[in-house]
C-alpha positions as a Markdown table, in Angstrom:
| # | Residue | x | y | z |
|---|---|---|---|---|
| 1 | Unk | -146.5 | 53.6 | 11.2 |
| 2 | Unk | -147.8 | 56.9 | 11.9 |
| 3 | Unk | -147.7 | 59.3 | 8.5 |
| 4 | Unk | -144.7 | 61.7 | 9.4 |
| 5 | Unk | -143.0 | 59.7 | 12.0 |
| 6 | Unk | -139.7 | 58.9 | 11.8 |
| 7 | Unk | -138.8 | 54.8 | 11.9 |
| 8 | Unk | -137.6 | 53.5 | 14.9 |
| 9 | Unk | -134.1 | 53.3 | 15.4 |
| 10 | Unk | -132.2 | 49.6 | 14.3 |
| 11 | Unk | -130.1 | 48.6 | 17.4 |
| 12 | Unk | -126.2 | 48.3 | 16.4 |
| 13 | Unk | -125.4 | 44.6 | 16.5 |
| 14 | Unk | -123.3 | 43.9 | 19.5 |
| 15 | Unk | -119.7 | 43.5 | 18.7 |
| 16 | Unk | -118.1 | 40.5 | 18.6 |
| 17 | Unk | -116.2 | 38.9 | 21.3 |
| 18 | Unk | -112.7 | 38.3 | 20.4 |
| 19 | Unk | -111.1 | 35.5 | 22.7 |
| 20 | Unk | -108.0 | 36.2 | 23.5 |
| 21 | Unk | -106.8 | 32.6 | 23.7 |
| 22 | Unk | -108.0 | 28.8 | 22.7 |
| 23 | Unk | -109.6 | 26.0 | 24.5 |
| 24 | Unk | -107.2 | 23.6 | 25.6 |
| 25 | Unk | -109.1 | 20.2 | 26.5 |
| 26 | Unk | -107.6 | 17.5 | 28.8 |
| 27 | Unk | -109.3 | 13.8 | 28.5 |
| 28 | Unk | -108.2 | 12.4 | 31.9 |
| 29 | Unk | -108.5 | 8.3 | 31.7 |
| 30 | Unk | -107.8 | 5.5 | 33.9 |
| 31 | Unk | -109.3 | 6.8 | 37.5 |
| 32 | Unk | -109.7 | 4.0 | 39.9 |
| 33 | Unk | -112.4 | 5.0 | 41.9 |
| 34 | Unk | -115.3 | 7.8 | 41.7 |
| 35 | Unk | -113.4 | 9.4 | 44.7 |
| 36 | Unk | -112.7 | 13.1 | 45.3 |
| 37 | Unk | -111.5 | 15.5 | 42.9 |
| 38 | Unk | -108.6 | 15.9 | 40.1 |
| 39 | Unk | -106.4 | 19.0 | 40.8 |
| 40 | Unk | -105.5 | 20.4 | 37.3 |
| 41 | Unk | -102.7 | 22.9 | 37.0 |
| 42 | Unk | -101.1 | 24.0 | 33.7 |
| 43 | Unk | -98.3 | 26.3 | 33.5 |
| 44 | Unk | -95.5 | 28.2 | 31.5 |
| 45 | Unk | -93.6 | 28.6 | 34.4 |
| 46 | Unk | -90.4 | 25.7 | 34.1 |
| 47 | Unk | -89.3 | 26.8 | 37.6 |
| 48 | Unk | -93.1 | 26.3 | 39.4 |
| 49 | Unk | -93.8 | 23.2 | 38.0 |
| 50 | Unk | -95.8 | 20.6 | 38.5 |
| 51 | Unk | -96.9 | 21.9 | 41.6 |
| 52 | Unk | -97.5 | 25.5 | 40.7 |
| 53 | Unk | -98.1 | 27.6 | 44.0 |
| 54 | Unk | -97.7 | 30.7 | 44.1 |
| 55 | Unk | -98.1 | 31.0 | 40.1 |
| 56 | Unk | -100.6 | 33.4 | 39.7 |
| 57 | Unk | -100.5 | 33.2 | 36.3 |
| 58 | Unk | -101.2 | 29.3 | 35.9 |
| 59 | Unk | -104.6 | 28.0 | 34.8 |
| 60 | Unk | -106.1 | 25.7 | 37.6 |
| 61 | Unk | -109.3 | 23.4 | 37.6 |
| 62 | Unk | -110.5 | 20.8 | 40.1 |
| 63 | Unk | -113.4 | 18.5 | 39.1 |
| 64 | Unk | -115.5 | 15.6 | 40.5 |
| 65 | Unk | -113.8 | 12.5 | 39.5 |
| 66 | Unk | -117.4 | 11.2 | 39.7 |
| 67 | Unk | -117.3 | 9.9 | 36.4 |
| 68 | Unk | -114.5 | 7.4 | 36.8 |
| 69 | Unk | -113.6 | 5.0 | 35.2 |
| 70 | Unk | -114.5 | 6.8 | 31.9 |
| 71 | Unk | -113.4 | 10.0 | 31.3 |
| 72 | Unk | -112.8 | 12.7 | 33.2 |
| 73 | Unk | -112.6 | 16.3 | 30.8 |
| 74 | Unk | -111.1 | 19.1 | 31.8 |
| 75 | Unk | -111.3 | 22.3 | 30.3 |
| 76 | Unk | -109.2 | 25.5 | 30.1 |
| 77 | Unk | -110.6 | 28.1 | 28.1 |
| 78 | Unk | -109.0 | 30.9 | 26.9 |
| 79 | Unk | -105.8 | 29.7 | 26.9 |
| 80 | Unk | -103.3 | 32.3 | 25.6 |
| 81 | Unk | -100.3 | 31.4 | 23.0 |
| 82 | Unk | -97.3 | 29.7 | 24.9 |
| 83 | Unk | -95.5 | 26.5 | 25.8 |
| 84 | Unk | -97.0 | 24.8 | 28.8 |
| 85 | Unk | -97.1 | 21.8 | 30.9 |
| 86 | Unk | -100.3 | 20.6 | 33.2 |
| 87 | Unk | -100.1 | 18.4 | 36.3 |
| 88 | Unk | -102.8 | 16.5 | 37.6 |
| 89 | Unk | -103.2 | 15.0 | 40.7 |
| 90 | Unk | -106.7 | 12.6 | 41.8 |
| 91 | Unk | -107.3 | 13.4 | 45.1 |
| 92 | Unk | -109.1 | 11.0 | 46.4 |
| 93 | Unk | -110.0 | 12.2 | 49.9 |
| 94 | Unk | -110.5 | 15.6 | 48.9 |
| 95 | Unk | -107.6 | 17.2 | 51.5 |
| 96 | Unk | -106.3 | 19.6 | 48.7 |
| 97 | Unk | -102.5 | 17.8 | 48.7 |
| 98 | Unk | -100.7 | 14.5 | 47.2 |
| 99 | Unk | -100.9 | 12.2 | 50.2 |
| 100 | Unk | -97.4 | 10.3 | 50.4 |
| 101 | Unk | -96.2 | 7.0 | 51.9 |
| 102 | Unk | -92.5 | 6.9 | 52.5 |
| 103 | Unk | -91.8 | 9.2 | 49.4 |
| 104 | Unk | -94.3 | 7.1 | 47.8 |
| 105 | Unk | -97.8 | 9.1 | 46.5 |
| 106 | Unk | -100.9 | 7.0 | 47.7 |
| 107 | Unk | -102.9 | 8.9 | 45.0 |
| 108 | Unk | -102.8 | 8.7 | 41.0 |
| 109 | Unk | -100.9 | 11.6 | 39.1 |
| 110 | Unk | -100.5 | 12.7 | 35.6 |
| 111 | Unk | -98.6 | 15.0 | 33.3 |
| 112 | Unk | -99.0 | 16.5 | 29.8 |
| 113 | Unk | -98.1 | 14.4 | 26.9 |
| 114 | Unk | -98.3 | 11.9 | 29.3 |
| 115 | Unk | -94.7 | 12.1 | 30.7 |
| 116 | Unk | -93.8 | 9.3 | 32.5 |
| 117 | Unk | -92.1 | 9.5 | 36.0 |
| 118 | Unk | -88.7 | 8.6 | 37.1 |
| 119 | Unk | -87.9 | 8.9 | 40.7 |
| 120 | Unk | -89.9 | 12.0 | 40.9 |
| 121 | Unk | -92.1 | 14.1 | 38.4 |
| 122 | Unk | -90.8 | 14.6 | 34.9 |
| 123 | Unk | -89.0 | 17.8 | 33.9 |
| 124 | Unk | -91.3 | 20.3 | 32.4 |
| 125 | Unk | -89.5 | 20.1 | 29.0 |
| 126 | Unk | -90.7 | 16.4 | 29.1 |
| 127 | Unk | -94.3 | 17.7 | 30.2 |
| 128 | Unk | -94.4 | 20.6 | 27.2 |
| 129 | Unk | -96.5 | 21.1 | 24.7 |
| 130 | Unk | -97.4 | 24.1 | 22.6 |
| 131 | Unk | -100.9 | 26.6 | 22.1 |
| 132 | Unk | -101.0 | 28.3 | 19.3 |
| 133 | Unk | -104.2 | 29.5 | 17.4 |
| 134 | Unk | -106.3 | 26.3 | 17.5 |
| 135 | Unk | -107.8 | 24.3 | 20.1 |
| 136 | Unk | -105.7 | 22.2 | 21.5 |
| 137 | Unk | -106.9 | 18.1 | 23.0 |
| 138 | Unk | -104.6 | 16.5 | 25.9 |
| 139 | Unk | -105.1 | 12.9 | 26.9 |
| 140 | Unk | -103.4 | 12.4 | 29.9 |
| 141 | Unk | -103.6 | 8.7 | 32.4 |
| 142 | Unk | -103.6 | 8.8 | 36.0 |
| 143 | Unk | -101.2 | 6.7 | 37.5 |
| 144 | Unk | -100.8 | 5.0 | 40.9 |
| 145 | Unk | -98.2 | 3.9 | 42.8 |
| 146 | Unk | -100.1 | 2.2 | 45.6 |
């Protein structure tokens, strides 16, 4: 350090980033095949769901289901404070849409908390579950019909 010279300046520490939601992890078991993608949707919208178009505000994710048959994760990450329900759907041939026979879906499906299906998709009250301030872990099991 020179005599005289003033010390060099001590960079402000960068500010922390406050999330403004949680991680909400879904552990997707029982894929049949390593075949396309799962479709993940979740929502707080009762009256868009499980398909959730046109719901801007729902969280979506596709990933390979490359890793079947163990487990598929699926991540949402900052997941803001509210009651929601998530649909999954394996899409096996990687159109983008359930592929149905007769009324009858040719690929596996899921729902939060695992709701099971009664001539058609549960009812999102069946699906819901709640984010608060901590992480939340879904395991949800793809099911097929045919």
């Amino acid at each position: 350090m020179l005599v005289g010279a003033a010390p060099a300046p001590v960079p402000a520490p960068a500010p922390a980033r406050i999330p403004h939601g949680v991680t909400v992890s879904v552990a997707v078991t029982a894929l049949r095949n390593h075949d396309g993608m799962v479709m993940a949707c979740m929502t707080t919208n009762e009256g868009r769901f499980p398909r959730c178009r046109g719901d801007t505000a729902s969280y979506q994710a596709n990933v390979p289901a490359d890793h079947a048959p163990q487990t598929v994760i699926i991540t949402f990450p900052d997941v803001r404070p509210g009651t929601y329900a998530i649909a999954l759907l394996h899409d096996e041939n990687g159109n983008g849409r359930a592929d149905k026979t007769a009324m009858i879906p040719r690929e596996g499906f899921g729902f939060s908390r695992d709701a099971r299906v009664r001539m058609g998709p549960p009812t999102f009250a069946d699906a819901a579950f709640t984010v608060g301030t901590r992480p939340v872990q879904q395991t949800i099991r793809m099911r097929y019909m045919l």
